[in-house]
C-alpha positions in Angstrom: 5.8 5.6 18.2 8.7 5.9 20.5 12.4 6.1 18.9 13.8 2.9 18.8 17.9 2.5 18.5 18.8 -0.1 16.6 22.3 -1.2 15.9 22.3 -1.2 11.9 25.2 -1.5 9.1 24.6 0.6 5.9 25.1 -1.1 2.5 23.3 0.9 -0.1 20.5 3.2 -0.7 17.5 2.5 -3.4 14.5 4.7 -3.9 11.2 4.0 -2.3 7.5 5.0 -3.0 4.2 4.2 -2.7 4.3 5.8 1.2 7.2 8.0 -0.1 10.5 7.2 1.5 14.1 6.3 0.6 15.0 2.4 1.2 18.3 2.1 3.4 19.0 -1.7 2.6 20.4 -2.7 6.2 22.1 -5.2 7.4 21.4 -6.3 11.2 24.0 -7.1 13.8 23.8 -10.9 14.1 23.0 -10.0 17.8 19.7 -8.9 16.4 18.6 -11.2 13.6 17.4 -13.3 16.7 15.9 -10.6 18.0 11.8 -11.0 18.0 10.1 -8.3 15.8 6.9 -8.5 16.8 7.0 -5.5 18.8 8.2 -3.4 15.6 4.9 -4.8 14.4 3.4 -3.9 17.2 4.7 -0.8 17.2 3.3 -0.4 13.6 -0.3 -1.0 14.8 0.1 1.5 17.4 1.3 3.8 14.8 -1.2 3.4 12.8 -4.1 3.6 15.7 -2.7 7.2 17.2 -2.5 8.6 13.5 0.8 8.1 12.7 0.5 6.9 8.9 -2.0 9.9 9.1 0.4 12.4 9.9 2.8 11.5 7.8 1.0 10.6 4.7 -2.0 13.0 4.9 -2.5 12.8 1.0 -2.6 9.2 0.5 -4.5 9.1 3.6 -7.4 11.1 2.6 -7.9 8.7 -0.4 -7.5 5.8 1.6 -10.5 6.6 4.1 -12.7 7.5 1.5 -12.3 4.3 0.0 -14.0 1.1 0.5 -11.3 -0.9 1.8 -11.4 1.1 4.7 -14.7 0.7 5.4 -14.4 -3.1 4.4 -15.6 -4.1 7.8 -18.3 -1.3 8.9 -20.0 -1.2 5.4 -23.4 -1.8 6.4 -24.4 -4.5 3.4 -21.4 -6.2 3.8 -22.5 -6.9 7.5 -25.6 -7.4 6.9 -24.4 -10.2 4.1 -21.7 -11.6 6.7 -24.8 -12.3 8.7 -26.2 -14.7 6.9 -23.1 -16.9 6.1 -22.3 -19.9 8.7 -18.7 -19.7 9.8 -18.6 -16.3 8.6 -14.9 -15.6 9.9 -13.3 -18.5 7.8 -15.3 -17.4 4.7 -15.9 -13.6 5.2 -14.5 -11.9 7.5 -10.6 -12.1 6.9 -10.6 -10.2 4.0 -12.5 -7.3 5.4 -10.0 -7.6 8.3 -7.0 -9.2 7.5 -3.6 -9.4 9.5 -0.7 -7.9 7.2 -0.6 -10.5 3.8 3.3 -10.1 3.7 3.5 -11.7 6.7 0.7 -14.5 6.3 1.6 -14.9 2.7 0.7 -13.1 -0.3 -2.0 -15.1 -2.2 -2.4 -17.2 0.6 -6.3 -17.1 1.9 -5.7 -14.1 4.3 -6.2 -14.4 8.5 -8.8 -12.5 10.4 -7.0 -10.0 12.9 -8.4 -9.4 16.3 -7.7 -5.7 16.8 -8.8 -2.5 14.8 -11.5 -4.8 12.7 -13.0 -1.3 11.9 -10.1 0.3 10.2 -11.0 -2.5 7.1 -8.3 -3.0 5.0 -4.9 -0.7 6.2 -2.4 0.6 5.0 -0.5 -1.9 7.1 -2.5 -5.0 5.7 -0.7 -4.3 2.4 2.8 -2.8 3.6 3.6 -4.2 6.6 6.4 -7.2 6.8 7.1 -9.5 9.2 10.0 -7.1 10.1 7.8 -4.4 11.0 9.2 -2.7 8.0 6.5 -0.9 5.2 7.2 -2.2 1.9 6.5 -0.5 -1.5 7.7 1.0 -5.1 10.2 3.3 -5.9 10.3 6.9 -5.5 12.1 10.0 -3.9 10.9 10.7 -0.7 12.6 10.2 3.0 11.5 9.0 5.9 12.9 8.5 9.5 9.9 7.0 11.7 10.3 2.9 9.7 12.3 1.0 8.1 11.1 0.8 4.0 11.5 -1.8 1.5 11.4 -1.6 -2.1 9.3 -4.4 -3.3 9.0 -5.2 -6.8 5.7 -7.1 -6.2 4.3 -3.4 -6.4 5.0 -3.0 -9.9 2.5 -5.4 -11.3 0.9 -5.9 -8.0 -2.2 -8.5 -9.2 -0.4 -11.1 -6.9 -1.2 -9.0 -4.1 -4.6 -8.4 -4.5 -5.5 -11.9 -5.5 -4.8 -12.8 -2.1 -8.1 -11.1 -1.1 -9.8 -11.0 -5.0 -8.0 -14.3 -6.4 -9.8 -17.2 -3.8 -11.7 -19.5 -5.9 -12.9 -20.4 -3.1 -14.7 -17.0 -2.3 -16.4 -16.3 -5.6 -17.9 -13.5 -4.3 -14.8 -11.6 -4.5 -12.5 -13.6 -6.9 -12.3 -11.3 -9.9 -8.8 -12.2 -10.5 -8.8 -15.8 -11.7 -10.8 -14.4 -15.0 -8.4 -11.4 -15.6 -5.6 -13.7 -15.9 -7.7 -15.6 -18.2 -8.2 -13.0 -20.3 -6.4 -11.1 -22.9 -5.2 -7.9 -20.6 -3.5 -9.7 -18.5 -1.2 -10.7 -21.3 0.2 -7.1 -21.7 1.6 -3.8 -18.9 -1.7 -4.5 -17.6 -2.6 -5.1 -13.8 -5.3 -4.8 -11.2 -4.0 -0.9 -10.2 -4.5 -0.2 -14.2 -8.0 0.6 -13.7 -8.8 0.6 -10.0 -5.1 2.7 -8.5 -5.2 5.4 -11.0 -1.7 7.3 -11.5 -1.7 10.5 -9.6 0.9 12.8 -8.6 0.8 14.4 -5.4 3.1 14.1 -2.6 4.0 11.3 -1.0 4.5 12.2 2.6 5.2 15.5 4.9 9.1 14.9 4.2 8.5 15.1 0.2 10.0 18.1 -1.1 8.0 17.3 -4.7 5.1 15.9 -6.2 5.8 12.8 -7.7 3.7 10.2 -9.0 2.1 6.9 -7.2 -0.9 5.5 -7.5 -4.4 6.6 -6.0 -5.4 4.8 -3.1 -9.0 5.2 -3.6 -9.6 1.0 -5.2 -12.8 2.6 -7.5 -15.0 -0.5 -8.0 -18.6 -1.1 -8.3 -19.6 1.9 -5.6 -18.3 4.1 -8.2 -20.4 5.6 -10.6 -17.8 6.5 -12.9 -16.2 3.3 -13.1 -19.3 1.4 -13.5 -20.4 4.0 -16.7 -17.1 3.1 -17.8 -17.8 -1.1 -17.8 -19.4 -1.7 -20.5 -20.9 0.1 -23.7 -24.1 -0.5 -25.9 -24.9 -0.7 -29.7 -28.5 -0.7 -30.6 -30.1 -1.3 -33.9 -33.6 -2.2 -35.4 -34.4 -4.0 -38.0 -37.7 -5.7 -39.3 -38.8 -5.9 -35.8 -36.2 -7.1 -34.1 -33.9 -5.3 -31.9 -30.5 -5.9 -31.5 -28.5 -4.9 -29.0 -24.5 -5.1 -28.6 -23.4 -5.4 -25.5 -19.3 -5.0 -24.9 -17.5 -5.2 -21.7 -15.0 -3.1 -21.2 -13.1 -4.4 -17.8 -10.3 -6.9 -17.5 -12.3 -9.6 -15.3 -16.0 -10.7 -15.7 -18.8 -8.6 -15.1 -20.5 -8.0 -12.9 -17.5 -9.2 -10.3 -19.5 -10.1 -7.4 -21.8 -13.1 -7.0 -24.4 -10.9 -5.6 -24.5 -8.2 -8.3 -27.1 -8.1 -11.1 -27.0 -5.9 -14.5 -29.8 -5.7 -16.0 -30.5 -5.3 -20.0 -33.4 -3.6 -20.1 -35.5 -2.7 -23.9 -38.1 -0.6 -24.0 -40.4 0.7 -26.9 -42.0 4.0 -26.3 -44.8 6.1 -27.9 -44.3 9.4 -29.8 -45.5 11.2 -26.7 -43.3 8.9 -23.8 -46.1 6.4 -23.1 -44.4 3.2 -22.7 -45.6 0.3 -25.3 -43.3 -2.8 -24.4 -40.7 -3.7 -22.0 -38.2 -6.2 -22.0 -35.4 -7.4 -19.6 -32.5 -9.9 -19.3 -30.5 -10.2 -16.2 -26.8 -10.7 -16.1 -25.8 -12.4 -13.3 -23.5 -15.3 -11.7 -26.8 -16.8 -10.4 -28.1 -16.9 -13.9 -24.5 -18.3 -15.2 -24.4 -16.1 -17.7 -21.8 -13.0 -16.8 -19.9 -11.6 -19.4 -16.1 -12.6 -20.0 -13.5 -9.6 -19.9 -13.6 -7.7 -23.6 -16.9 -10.0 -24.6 -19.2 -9.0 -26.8 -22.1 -10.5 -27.1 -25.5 -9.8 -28.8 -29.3 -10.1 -27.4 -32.0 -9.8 -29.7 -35.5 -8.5 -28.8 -38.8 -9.0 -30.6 -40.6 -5.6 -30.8 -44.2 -5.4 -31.4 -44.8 -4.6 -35.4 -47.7 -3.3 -34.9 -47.0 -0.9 -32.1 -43.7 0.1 -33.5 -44.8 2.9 -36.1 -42.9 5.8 -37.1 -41.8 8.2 -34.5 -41.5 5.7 -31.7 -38.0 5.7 -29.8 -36.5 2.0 -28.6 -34.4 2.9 -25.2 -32.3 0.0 -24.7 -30.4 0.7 -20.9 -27.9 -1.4 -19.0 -28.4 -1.0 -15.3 -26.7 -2.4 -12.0 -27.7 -3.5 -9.1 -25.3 -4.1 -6.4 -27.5 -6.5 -4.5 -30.8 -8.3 -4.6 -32.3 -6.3 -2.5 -31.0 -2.4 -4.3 -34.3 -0.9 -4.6 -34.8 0.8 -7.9 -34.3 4.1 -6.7 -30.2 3.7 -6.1 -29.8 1.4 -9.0 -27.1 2.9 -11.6 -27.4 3.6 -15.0 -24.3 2.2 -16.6 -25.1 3.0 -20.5 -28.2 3.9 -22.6 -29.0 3.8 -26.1 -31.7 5.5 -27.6 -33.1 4.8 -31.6 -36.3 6.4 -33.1 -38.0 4.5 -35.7 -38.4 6.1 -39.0 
């Protein structure tokens, strides 16, 4: 971006983060509070196309384009699900491309932008104002290429994110309407919890420490890791029956998408491996019957008496399926319980 002299009046200074910068509060000459910003916002999307946030923020960078917001729109299921959908860009599309929500309203159903639909979800879609300043949390850092605004909606940022995982009207993605139902939204809890890690790293090229932010990186339901940390199993035999306790551990109900599937699967095996009996229940919002944050909740399976003799092993496994059509191959083990009868 070109330099851009702008006639400002300096009223205090407040520490900025999540891009790493210090917020000059500034007052504008009334000769420009008239003045049209959309070519600083402009300016930001030019930035942001020849590598500017890039440049400047190579850390926070790297974790962004690894991440699946910013490959929202060229994710090949998610096309290949937008497909199928009438009127996809009123219903799909404008949250896998959305114009900056700070300037179409936070928690307001976003709007589908017409340039750099490939980038996915920006850094600009969640930082960018109206004013074509970047707006974040606190920190150390300066920065002379934008102006910055400490916003406190970063601090317990679930407003922000319901604006794309909130719509009630786009279950597919509303997994914020049941955290606020449940019981972790009552406490320091929010969206970045679990899915924004704390990291500390630095913020930009004019850092002169690491400090610490949150990791841009939005692990979900492509990540192994978080998905072995969703839930948790109990398993127990008795009389043949076995029971198995399942547990969710996430803060909105699982599975979060309409199209994803976990499967409880029991199985009783032979001394030697050979499988005897197989059972499965599906978990899914088709079947109406997806697990509420923090629920537990009990199936019981009938084993066969007379094939379950001492020194067979009941495998009970909890596996996920991120969409009807996952073959079994790339399905994910999320927990497994084994128990040998004695």
């Amino acid at each position: 971006m070109k330099p851009k002299i702008i006639h400002w009046s300096i009223i205090g200074i407040v520490g900025f983060g999540l891009i790493g910068c210090v917020l000059v509060i500034l007052a504008a000459n009334p000769a420009l509070q008239a003045e049209d910003n959309m070519p600083r916002v402009t300016e930001m999307f030019q930035g942001f196309q020849d590598g500017k946030c890039k440049s400047c923020h190579p850390a926070i960078w790297r974790e962004w384009e690894g991440s699946m917001h910013a490959k929202a729109w060229v994710d090949e299921i998610y096309q290949a699900a937008a497909k199928q959908i009438i009127d996809r860009e009123t219903k799909c599309d404008q949250c896998h491309a959305p114009q900056p929500i700070l300037i179409t309203g936070v928690g307001k159903m976003p709007k589908l932008r017409d340039k750099q639909r490939e980038a996915g979800v920006t850094c600009l879609v969640c930082h960018l104002d109206a004013h074509g300043a970047m707006n974040g949390p606190p920190a150390s850092a300066e920065t002379y290429f934008h102006t910055n605004v400490t916003n406190p909606i970063y601090t317990e940022p679930t407003t922000l994110c319901s604006t794309c995982h909130g719509q009630q009207s786009v279950p597919e993605h509303d997994q914020v309407s049941s955290f606020l139902d449940g019981k972790f939204a009552d406490g320091n809890t929010s969206c970045a919890t679990c899915h924004m890690p704390v990291v500390k790293r630095l913020q930009s090229t004019t850092s002169h420490e690491s400090i610490k932010g949150r990791k841009h990186t939005w692990r979900g339901s492509r990540s192994v890791a978080q998905l072995k940390r969703a839930a948790t199993l109990q398993l127990e035999y008795t009389d043949g029956k076995a029971n198995v306790k399942l547990r969710s551990k996430t803060g909105h109900i699982l599975p979060g998408g309409t199209l994803r599937t976990i499967v409880l699967e029991v199985t009783l095996l032979a001394s030697d491996g050979t499988e005897l009996q197989r059972q499965q229940i599906s978990i899914s919002a088709e079947n109406e019957n997806r697990l509420l944050p923090d629920e537990n909740r009990t199936y019981p399976f009938n084993i066969n008496i007379a094939s379950a003799t001492t020194g067979n092993t009941i495998k009970a496994r909890l596996i996920y399926q991120l969409t009807p059509d996952t073959p079994e191959p790339k399905r994910i083990l999320m927990a497994e319980k084994t128990l040998m009868i004695r």
